[in-house]
MDTraj code that builds the backbone (N, CA, C; nanometers):
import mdtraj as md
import numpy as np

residues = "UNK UNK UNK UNK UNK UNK UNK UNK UNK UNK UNK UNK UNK UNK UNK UNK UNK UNK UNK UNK UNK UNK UNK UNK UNK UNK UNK UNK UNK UNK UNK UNK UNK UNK UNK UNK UNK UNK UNK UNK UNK UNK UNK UNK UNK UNK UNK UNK UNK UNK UNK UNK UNK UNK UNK UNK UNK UNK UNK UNK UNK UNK UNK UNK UNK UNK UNK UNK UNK UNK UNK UNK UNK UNK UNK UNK UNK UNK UNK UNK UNK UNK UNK UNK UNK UNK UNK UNK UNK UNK UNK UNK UNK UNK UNK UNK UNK UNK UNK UNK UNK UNK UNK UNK UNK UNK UNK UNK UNK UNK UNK UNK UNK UNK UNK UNK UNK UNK UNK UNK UNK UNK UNK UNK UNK UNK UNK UNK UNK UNK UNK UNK UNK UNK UNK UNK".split()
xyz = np.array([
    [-5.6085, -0.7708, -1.1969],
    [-5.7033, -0.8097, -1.3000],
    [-5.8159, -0.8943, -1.2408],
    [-5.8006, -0.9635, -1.1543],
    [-5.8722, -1.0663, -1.0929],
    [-5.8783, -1.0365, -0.9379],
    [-5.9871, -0.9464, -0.8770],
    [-5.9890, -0.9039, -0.7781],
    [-5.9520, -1.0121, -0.6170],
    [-6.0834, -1.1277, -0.6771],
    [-6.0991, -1.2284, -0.5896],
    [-6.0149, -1.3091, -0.6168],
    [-5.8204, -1.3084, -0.6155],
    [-5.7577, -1.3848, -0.6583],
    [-5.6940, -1.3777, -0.5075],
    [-5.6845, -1.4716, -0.4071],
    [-5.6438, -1.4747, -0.2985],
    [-5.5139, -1.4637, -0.3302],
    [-5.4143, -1.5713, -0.4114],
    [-5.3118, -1.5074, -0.3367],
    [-5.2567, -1.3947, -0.4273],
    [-5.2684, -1.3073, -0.4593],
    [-5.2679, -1.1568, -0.4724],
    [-5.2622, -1.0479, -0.3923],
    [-5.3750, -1.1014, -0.2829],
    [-5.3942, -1.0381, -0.1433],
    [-5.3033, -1.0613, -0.0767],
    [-5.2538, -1.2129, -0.0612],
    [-5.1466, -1.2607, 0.0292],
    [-5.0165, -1.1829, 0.0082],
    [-4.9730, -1.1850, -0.1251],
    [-4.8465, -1.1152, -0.1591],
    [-4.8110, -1.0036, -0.1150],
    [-4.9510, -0.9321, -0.1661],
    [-4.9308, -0.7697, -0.1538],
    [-4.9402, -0.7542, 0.0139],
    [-5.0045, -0.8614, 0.0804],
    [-4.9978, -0.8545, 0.2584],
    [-4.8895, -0.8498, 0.2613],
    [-4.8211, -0.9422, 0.2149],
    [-4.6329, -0.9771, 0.2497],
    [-4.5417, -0.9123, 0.2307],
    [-4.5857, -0.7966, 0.1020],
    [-4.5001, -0.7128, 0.0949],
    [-4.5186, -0.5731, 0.1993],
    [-4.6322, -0.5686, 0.2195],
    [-4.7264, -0.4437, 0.3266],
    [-4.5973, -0.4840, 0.4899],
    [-4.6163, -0.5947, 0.4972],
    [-4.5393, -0.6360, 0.6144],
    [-4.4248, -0.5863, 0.6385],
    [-4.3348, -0.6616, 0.5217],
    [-4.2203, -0.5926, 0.4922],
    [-4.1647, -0.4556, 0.5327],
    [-4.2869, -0.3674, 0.4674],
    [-4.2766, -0.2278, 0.5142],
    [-4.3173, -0.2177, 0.6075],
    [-4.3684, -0.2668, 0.6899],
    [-4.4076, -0.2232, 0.8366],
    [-4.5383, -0.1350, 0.8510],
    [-4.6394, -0.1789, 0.7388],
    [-4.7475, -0.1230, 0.7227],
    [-4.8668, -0.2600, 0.8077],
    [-4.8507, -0.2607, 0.8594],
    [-4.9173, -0.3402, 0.9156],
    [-5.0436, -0.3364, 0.8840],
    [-5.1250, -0.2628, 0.9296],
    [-5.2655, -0.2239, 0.9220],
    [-5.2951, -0.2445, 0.7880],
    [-5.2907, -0.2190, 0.6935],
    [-5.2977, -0.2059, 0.5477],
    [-5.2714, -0.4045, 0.5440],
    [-5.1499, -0.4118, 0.5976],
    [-5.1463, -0.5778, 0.5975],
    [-5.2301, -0.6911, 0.5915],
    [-5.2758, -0.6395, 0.7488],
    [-5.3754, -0.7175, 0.7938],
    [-5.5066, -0.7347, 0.7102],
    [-5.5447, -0.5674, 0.6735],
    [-5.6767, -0.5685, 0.5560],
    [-5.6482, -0.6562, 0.4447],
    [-5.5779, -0.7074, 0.4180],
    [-5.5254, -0.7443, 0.2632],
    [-5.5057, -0.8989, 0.3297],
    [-5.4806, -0.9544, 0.4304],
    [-5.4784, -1.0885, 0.4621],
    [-5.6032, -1.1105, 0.5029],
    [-5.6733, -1.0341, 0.6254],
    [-5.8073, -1.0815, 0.5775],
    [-5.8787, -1.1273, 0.4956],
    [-5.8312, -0.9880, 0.3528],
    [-5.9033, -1.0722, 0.2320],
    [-5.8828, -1.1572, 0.2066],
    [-5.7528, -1.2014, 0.2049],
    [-5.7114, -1.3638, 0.1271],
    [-5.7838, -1.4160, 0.1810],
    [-5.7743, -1.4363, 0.3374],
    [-5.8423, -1.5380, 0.3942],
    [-6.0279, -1.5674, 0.3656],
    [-6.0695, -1.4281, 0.3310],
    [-6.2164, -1.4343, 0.3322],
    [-6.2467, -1.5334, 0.1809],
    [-6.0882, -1.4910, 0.0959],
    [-6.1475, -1.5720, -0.0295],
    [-6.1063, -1.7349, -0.0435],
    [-6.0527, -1.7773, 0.0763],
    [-5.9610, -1.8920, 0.0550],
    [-5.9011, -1.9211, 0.1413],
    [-5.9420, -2.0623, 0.2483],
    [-5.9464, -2.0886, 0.3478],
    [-5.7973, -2.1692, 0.3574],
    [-5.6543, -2.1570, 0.3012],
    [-5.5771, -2.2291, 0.2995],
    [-5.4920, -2.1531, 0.4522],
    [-5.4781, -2.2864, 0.5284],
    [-5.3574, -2.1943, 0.6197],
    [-5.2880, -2.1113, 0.6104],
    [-5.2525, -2.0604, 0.5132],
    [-5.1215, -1.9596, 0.4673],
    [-5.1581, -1.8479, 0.5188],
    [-5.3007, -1.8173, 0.4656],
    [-5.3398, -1.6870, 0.5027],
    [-5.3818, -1.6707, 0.6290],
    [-5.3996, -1.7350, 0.6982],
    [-5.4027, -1.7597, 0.8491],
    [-5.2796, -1.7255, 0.8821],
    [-5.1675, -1.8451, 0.8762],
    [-5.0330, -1.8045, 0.9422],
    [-4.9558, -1.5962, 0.8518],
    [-4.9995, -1.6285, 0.7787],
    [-4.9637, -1.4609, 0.7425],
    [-5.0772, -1.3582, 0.8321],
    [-5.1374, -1.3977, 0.8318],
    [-5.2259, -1.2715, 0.9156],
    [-5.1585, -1.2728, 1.0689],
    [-5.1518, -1.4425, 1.1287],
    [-5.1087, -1.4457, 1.2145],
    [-4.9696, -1.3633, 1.2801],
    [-4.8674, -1.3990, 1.1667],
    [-4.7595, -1.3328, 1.1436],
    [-4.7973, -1.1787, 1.2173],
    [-4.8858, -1.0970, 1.0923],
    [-4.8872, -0.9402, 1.1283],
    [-4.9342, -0.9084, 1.2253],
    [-5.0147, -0.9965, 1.2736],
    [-5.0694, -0.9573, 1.4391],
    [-4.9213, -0.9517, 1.5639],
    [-4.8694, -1.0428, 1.5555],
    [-4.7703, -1.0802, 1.5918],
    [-4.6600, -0.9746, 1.6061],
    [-4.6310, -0.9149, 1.5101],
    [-4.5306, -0.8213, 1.4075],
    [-4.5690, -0.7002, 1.4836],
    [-4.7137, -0.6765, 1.4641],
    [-4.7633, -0.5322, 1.5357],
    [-4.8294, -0.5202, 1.6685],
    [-4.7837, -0.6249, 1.7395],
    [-4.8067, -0.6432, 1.9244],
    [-4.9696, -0.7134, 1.9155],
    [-5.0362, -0.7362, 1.8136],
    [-5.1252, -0.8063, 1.8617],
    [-5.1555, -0.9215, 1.8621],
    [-5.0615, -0.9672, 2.0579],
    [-5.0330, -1.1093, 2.0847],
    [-5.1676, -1.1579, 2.1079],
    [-5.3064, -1.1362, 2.1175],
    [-5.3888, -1.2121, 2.1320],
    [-5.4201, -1.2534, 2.0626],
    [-5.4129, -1.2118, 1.9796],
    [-5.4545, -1.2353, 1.8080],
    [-5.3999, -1.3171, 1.7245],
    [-5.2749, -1.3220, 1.7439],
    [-5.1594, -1.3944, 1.7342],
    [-5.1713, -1.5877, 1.7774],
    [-5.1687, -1.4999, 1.8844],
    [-5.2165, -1.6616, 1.9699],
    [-5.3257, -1.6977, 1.9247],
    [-5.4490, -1.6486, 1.9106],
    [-5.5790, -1.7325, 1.8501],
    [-5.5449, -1.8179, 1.6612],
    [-5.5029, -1.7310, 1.6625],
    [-5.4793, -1.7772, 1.4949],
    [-5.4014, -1.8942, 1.5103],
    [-5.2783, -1.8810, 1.6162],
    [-5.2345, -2.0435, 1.6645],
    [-5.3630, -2.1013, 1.6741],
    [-5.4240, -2.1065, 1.7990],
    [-5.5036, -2.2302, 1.8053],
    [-5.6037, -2.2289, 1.7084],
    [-5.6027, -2.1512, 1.6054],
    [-5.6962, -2.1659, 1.4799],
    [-5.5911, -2.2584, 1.3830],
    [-5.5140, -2.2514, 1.3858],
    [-5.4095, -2.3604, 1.2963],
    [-5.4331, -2.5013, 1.3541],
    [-5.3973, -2.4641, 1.4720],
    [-5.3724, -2.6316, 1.5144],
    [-5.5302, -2.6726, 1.5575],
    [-5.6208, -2.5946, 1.5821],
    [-5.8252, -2.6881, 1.5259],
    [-5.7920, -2.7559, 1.3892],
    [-5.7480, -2.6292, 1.2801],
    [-5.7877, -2.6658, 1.1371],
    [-5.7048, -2.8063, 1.1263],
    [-5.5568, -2.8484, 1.2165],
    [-5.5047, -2.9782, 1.1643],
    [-5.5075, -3.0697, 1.2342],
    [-5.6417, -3.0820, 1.2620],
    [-5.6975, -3.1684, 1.3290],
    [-5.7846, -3.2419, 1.2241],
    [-5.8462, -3.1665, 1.1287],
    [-5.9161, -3.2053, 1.0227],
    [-5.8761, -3.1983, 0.8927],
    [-5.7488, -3.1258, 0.8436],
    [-5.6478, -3.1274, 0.7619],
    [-5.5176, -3.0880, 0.7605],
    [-5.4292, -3.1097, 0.6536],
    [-5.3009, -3.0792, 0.7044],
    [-5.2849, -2.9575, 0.7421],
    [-5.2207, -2.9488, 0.8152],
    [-5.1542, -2.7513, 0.8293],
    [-5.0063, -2.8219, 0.8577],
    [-4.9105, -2.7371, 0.7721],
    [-4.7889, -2.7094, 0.7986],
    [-4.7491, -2.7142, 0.9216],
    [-4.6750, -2.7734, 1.0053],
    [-4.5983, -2.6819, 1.1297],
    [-4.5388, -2.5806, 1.0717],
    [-4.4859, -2.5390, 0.9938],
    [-4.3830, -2.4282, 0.9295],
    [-4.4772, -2.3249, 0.9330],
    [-4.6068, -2.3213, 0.9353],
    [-4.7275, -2.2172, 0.9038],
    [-4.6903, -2.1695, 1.0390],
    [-4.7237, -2.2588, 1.0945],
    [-4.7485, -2.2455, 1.2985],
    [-4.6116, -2.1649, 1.3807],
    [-4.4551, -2.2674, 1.2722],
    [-4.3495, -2.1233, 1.3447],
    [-4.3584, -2.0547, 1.2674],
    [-4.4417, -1.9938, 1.1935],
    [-4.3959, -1.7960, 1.1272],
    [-4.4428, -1.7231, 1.2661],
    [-4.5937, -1.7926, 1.2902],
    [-4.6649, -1.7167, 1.3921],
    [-4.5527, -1.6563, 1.5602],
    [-4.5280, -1.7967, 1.5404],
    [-4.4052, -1.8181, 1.6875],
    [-4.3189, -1.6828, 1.6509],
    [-4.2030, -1.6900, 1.5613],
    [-4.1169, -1.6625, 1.4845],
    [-4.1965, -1.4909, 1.5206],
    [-4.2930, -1.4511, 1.4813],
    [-4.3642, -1.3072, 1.4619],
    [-4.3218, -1.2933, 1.6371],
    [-4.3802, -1.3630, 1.7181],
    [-4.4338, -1.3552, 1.8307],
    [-4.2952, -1.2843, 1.9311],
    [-4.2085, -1.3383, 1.8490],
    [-4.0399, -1.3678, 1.9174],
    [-4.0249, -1.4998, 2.0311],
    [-4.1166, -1.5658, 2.0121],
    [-4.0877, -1.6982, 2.0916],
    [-3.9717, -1.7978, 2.0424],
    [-3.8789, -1.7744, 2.0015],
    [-3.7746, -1.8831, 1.9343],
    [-3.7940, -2.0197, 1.9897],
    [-3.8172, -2.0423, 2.0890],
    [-3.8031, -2.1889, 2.1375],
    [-3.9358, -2.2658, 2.0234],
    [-4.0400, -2.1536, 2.0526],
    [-4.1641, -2.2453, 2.0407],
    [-4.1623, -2.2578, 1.8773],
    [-4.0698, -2.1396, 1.8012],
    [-4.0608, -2.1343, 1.6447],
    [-3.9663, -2.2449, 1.6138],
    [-3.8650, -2.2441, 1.6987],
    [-3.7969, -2.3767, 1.6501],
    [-3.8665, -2.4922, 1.7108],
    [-3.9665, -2.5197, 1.7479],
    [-4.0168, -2.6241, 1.7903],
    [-4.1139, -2.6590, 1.6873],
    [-4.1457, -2.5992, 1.6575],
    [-4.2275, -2.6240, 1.5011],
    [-4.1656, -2.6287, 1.3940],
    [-4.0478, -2.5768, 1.3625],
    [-3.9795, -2.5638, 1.2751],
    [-3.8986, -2.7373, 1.3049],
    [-3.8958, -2.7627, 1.3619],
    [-3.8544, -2.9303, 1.3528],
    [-3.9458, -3.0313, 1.3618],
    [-4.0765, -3.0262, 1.3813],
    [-4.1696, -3.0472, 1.3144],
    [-4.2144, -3.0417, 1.1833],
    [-4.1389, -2.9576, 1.1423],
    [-4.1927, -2.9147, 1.0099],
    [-4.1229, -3.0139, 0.9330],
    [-3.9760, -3.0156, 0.9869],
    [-3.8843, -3.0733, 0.9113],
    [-3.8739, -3.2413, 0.9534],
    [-3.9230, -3.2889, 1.0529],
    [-4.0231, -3.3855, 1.0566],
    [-4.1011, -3.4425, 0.9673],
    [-4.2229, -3.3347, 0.9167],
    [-4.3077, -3.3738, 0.8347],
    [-4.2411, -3.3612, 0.6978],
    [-4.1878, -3.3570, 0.6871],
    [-4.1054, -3.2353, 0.5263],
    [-4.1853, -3.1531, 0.4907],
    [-4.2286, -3.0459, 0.5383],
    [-4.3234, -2.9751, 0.5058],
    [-4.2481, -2.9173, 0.3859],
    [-4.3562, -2.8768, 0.2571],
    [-4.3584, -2.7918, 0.1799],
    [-4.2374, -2.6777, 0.1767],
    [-4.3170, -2.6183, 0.2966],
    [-4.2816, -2.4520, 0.3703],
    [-4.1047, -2.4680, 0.3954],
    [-4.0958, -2.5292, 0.4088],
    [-3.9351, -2.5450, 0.3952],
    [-3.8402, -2.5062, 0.2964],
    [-3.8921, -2.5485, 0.2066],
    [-3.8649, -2.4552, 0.0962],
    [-3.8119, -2.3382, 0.0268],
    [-3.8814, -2.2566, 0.1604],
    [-3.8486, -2.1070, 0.1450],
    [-3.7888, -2.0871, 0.2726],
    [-3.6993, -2.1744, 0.3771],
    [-3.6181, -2.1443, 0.4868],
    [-3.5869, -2.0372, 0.4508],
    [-3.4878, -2.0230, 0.3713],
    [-3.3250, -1.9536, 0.3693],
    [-3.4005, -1.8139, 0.3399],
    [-3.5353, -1.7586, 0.2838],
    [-3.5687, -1.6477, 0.1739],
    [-3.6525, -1.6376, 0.2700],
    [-3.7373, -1.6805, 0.3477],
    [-3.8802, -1.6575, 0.4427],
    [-3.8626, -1.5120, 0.5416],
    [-3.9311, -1.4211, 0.4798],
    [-3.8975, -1.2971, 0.5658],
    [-3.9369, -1.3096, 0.6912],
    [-4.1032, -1.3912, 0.7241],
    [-4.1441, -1.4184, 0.8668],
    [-4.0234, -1.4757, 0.9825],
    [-3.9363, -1.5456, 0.8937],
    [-3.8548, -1.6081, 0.9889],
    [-3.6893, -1.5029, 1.0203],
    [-3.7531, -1.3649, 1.0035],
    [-3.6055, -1.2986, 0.9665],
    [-3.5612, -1.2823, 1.1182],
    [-3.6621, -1.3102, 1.2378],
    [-3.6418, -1.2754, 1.3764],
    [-3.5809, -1.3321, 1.3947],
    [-3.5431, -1.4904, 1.3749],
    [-3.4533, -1.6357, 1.4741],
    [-3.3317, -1.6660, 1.3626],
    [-3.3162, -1.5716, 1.2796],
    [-3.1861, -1.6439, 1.1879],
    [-3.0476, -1.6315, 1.2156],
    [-3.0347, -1.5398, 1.3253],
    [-2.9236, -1.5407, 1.4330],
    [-2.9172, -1.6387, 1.5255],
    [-3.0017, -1.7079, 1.5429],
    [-3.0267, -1.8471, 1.6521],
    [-2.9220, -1.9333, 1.5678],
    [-2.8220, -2.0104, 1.6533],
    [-2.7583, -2.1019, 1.5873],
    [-2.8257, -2.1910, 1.5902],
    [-2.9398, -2.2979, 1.6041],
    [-3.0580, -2.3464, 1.5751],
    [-3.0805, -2.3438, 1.4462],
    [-3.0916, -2.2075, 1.3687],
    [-3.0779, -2.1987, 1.2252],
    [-3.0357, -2.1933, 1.1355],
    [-2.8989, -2.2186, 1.2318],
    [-2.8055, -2.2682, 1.1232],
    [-2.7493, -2.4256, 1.1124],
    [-2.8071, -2.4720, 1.2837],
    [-2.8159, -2.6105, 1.2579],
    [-2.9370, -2.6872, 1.1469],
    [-3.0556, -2.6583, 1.1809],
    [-3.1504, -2.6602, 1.0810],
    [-3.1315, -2.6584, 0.8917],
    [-3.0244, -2.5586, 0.8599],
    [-2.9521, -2.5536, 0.7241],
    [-2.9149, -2.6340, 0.7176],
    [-2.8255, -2.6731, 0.7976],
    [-2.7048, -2.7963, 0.8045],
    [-2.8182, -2.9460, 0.8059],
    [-2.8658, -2.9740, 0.8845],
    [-2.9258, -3.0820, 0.8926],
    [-3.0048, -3.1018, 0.7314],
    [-3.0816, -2.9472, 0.6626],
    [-3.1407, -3.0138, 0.5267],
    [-2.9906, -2.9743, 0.4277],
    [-2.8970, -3.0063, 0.4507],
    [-2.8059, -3.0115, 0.3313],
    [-2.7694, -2.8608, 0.2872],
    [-2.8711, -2.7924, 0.3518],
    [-2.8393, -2.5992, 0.2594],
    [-2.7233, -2.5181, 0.3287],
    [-2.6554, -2.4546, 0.2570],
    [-2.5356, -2.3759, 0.3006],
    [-2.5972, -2.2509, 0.3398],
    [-2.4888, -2.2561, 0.4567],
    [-2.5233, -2.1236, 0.5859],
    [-2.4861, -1.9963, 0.4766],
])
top = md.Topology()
chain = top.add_chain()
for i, resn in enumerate(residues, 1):
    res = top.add_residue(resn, chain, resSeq=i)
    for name in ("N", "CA", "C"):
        top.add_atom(name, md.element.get_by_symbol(name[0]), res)
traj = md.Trajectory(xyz[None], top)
């Protein structure tokens, strides 16, 4: 109903992902992002670059996170989806305790976060449960 409704774009990116439509993904996170400069749509685009081998891309959108929280917040939790996409576990759980550091938001959606479906075999993530109180 509301074309320019960013996160609309985001969703339907997230679900595009899901399926492994990448390309279609990415068009649809772009948009978010073109309408609405919130990290999310950054770390989700980041994500699909990630998802579909494009580590350069991937990586820039990192150091496009960590410019933007320099001048406002960004999640670490934004920063490990990207990791998390990338298959870097160290560097996803390295943000991911950061995150939980900051109490980020993004935490929230640990247990349900599809970006993070790569490291949930890491016992890391199941220490991480344990440490916020949530059952494995």
């Amino acid at each position: 109903m509301e074309p320019n409704f960013y996160l609309a774009h985001f969703t339907l990116a997230m679900a595009l992902a899901q399926k492994h439509d990448y390309i279609t993904a990415i068009s649809e996170f772009q948009k978010a992002k073109s309408l609405s400069n919130v990290p999310w749509n950054y770390a989700g685009l980041g994500y699909v670059y990630a998802s579909s081998g494009r580590r350069q891309e991937a990586l820039q959108v990192i150091a496009d996170l960590k410019a933007k929280a320099k001048q406002r917040y960004v999640s670490s939790y934004a920063i490990a989806t990207v990791y998390a996409g990338l298959g870097d576990r160290d560097k996803a759980f390295e943000w991911l305790e950061k995150a939980y550091d900051e109490r980020s938001p993004g935490l929230t959606w640990l247990k349900a976060e599809p970006m993070l479906d790569s490291i949930r075999s890491d016992p890391r993530y199941a220490d991480l449960l344990r440490g916020m109180g949530l059952p494995q």
